[in-house]
C-alpha positions in Angstrom: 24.9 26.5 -41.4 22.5 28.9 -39.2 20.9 25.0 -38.5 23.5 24.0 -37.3 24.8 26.5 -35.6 21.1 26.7 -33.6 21.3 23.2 -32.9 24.5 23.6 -31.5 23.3 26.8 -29.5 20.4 24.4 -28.1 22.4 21.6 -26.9 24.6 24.2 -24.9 22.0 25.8 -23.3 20.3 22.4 -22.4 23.8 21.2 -20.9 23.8 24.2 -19.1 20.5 24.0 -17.8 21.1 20.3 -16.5 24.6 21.4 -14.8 22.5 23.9 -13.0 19.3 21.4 -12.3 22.3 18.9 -11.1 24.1 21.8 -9.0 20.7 22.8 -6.6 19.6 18.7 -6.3 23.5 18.3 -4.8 22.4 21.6 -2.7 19.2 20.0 -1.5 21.3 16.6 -0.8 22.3 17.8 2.8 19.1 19.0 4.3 17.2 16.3 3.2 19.7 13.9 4.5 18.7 16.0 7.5 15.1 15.8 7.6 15.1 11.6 6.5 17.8 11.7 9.6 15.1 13.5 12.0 12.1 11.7 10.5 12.9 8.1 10.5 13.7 7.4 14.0 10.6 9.1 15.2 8.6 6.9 12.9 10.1 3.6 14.4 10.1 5.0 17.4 6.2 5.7 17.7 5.5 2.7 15.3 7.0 0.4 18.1 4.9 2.4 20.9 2.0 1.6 18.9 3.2 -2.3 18.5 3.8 -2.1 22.5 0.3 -1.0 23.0 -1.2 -3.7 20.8 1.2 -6.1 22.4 -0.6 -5.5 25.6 -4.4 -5.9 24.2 -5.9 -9.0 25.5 -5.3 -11.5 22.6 -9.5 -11.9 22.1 -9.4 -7.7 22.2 -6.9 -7.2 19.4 -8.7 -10.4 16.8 -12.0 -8.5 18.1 -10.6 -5.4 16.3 -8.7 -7.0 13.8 -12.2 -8.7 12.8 -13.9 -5.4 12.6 -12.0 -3.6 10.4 -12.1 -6.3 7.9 -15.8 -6.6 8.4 -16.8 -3.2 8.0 -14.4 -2.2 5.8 -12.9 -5.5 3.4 -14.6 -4.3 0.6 -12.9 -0.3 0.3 -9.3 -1.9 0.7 -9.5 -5.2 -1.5 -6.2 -5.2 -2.4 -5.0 -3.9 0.8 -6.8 -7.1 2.4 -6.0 -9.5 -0.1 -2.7 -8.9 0.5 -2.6 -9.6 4.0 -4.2 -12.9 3.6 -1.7 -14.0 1.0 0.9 -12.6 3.2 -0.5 -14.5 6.3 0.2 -18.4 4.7 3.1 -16.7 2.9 4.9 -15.7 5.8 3.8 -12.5 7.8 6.1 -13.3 10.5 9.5 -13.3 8.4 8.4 -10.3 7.1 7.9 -9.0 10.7 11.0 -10.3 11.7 12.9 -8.9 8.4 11.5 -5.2 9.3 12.4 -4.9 12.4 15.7 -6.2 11.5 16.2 -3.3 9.2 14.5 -0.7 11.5 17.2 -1.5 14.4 20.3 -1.4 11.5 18.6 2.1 10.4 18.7 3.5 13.8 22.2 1.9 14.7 23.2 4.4 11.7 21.3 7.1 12.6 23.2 7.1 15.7 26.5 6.6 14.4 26.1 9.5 11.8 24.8 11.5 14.9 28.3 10.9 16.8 30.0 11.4 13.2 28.2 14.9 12.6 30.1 15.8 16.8 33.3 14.5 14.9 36.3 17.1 15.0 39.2 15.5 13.9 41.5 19.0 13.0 39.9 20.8 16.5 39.4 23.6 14.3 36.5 24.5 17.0 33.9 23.0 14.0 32.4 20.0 13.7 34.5 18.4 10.3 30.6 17.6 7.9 29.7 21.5 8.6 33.2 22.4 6.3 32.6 19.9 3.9 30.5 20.5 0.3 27.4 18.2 -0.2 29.5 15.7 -2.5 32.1 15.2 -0.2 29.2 15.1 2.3 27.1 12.5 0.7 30.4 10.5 0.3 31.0 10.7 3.7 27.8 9.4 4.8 27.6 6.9 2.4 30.6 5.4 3.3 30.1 5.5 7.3 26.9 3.4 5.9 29.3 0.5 4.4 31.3 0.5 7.2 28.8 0.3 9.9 25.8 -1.6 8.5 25.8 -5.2 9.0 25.2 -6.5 5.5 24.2 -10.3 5.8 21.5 -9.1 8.2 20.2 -6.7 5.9 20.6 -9.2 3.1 18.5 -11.8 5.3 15.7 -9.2 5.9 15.8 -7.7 2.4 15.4 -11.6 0.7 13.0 -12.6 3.2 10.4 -9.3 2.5 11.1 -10.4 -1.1 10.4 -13.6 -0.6 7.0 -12.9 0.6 6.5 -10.4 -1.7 6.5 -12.5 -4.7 4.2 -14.9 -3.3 1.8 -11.8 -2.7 2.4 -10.8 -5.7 1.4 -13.7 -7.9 -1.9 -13.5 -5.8 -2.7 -10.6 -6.4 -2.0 -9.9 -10.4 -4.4 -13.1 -10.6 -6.9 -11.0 -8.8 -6.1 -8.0 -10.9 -6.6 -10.5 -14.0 -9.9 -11.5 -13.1 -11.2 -8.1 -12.5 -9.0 -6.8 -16.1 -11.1 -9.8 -17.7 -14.4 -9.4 -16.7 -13.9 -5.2 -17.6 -12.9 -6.1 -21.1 -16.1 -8.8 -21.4 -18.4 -6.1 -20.6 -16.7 -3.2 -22.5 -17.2 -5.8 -25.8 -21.0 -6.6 -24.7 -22.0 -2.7 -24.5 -19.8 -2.0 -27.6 -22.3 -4.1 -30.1 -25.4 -1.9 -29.3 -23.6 1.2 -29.0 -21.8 0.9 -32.5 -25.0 0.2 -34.2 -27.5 2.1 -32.6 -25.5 5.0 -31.1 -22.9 5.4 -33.5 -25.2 6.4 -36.3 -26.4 9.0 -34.6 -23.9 10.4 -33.4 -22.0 10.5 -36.8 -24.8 12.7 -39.1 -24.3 15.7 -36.1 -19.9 15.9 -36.3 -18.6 17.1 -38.9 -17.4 13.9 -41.7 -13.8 14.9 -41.2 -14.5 13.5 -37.4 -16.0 10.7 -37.8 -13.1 8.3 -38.3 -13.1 9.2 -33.7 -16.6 8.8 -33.0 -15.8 4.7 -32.7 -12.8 5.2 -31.0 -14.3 7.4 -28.2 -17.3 5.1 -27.8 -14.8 2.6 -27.2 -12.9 3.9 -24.5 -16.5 5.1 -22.8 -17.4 1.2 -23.0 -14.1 0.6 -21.4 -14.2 2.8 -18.6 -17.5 1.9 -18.0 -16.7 -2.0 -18.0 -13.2 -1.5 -15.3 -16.2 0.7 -13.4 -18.8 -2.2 -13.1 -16.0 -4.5 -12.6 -14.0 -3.3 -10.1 -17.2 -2.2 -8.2 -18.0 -6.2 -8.7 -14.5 -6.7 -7.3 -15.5 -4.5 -4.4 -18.6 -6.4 -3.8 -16.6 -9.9 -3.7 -14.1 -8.3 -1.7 -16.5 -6.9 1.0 -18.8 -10.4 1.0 -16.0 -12.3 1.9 -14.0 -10.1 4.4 -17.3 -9.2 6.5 -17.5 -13.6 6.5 -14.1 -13.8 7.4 -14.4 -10.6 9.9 -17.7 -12.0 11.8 -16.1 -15.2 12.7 -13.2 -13.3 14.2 -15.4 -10.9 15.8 -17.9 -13.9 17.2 -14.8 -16.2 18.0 -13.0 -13.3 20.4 -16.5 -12.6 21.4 -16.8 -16.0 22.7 -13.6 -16.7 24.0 -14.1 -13.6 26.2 -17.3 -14.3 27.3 -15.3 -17.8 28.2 -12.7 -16.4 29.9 -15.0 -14.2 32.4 -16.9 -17.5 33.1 -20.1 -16.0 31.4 -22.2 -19.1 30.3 -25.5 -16.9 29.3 -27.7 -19.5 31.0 -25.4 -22.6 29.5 -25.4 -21.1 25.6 -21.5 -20.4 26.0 -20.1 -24.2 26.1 -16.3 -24.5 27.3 -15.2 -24.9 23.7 -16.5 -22.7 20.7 -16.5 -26.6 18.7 -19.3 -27.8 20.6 -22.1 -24.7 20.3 -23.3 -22.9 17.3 -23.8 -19.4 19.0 -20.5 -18.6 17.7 -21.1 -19.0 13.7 -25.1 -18.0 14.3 -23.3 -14.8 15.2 -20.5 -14.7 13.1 -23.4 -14.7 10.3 -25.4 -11.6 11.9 -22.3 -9.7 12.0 -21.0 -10.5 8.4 -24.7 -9.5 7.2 -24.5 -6.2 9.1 -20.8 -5.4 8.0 -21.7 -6.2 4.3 -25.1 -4.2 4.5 -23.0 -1.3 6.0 -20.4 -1.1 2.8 -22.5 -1.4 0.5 -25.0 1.7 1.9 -21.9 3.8 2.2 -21.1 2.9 -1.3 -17.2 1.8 -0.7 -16.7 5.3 0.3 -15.8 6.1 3.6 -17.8 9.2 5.2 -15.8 12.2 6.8 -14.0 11.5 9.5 -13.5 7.9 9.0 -11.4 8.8 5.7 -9.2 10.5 8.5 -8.9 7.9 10.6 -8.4 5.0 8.0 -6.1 7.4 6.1 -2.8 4.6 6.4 -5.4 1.7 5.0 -6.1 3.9 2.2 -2.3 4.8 1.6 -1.8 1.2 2.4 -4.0 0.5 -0.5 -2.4 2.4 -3.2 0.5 1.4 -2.3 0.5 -2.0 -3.1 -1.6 -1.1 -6.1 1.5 0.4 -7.7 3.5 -1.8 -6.4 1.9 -4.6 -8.2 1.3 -3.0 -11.6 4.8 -2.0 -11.4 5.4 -5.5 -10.4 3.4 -6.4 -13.5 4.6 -4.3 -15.9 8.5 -5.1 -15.2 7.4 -8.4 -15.8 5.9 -8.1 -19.2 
């Protein structure tokens, strides 16, 4: 009876508890609403100032920069980078196209909520959302969202982006299978030696009662040390091939430049890059340096380039999750 009774005393107070938890998120609705409201369209706002200003780069300026970031840094961003090369044959453009669709839809609401929050229908002297609660608030907006958004655009964009993103995807979980593989191989190799010759050991100091763990925790030291060497291997693959794939960029925009300034460095610049080999000869020195350069800063990006590069790293992560979510949804 008292069990009961408890148990029935327990579910109360954790309805109770919820109602509450449910009443404050409804109270935080509005002024986050607020801040996403104030927030957005200075993003796409500064994120297309930035677009004009690479716009305006010479094209040879912007594939010169383009070039050096994958060559100096390939190998800290793998997935990051890998990404953008399966979205370039996979359609980087729609995917342009598709976000800028959605960015113009967002701020066409944005505007139309601004002119809604000016609204005062019963000229009361208050503008009507300030006298509503943050339901019939939320319900407001949400509805001046359905009525204003154009859906078969955002549709367009939204299949588009998905479009692409599967192809990425598919990419990169091979990738990510690869590496996964190789990690398990080498946590298997350094498990045989460590059961029989560490093992042992370890098991006459703990206690007997404990040594049921002592393989167990070996085992997850081998793993973590085989995802270690293979991801750093990963690295290593990642960083070779972007500073190859970054040098010719670098070397081609080079060239072109030194083309379009009518700079012939006593007749080693030809008119075309097709008929010369200064370009790759370079391309090779470049690649060489770039890769050199990762691999002395160990994948780890000094103070204040970690500043700088901050959105590559976030960038990184980013599709990190989104894959292994993308994974595990699909398992």
């Amino acid at each position: 009876m008292t069990t009961e009774t408890d148990e029935k005393q327990k579910a109360d107070n954790a309805a109770k508890n919820a109602a509450e938890i449910a009443e404050k998120l409804q109270g935080l609705a509005k002024p986050i609403l607020e801040a996403i409201v104030f927030a957005i369209p200075l993003i796409i706002k500064y994120g297309r100032v930035v677009r004009v200003y690479i716009d305006k780069l010479p094209a040879n300026a912007f594939n010169f920069l383009v070039g050096f970031i994958f060559c100096f840094f390939g190998g800290l961003y793998p997935v990051l980078f890998a990404a953008i090369q399966a979205a370039e044959y996979g359609g980087r453009k729609a995917v342009m196209n598709a976000m800028r669709d959605i960015a113009d839809e967002i701020l066409k609401i944005i505007d139309e909520s601004k002119k809604d929050d000016k609204v005062d229908a019963d000229g009361d002297g208050k503008a009507d959302v300030d006298e509503l609660a943050t339901k019939e608030f939320v319900q407001r907006k949400f509805l001046l969202v359905m009525k204003k958004m154009d859906p078969h655009k955002v549709d367009n964009a939204i299949s588009n982006i998905y479009q692409v993103w599967l192809a990425v995807a598919a990419v990169l979980t091979i990738e990510f299978a690869r590496a996964i593989s190789l990690a398990l191989a080498i946590a298997e190799f350094i498990k045989q030696p460590t059961n029989r010759y560490i093992a042992p050991i370890i098991k006459k100091v703990v206690p007997d009662e404990y040594d049921k763990w002592v393989p167990i925790i070996l085992g997850w030291i081998a793993k973590s040390i085989g995802m270690s060497i293979a991801f750093y291997i990963q690295s290593v693959r990642s960083a070779f091939a972007s500073a190859l794939i970054g040098g010719l960029m670098m070397s081609r925009a080079a060239y072109q430049a030194l083309i379009d300034h009518k700079i012939d460095l006593g007749g080693l610049i030809k008119d075309s890059h097709g008929e010369t080999m200064v370009d790759e000869v370079l391309s090779y020195a470049l690649a060489a340096i770039g890769f050199t350069f990762q691999l002395m800063i160990g994948f780890k990006l000094p103070f204040p380039l970690n500043l700088v590069l901050f959105p590559f790293e976030f960038g990184e992560w980013s599709v990190r999750w989104l894959v292994t979510s993308s994974t595990t949804i699909a398992k």
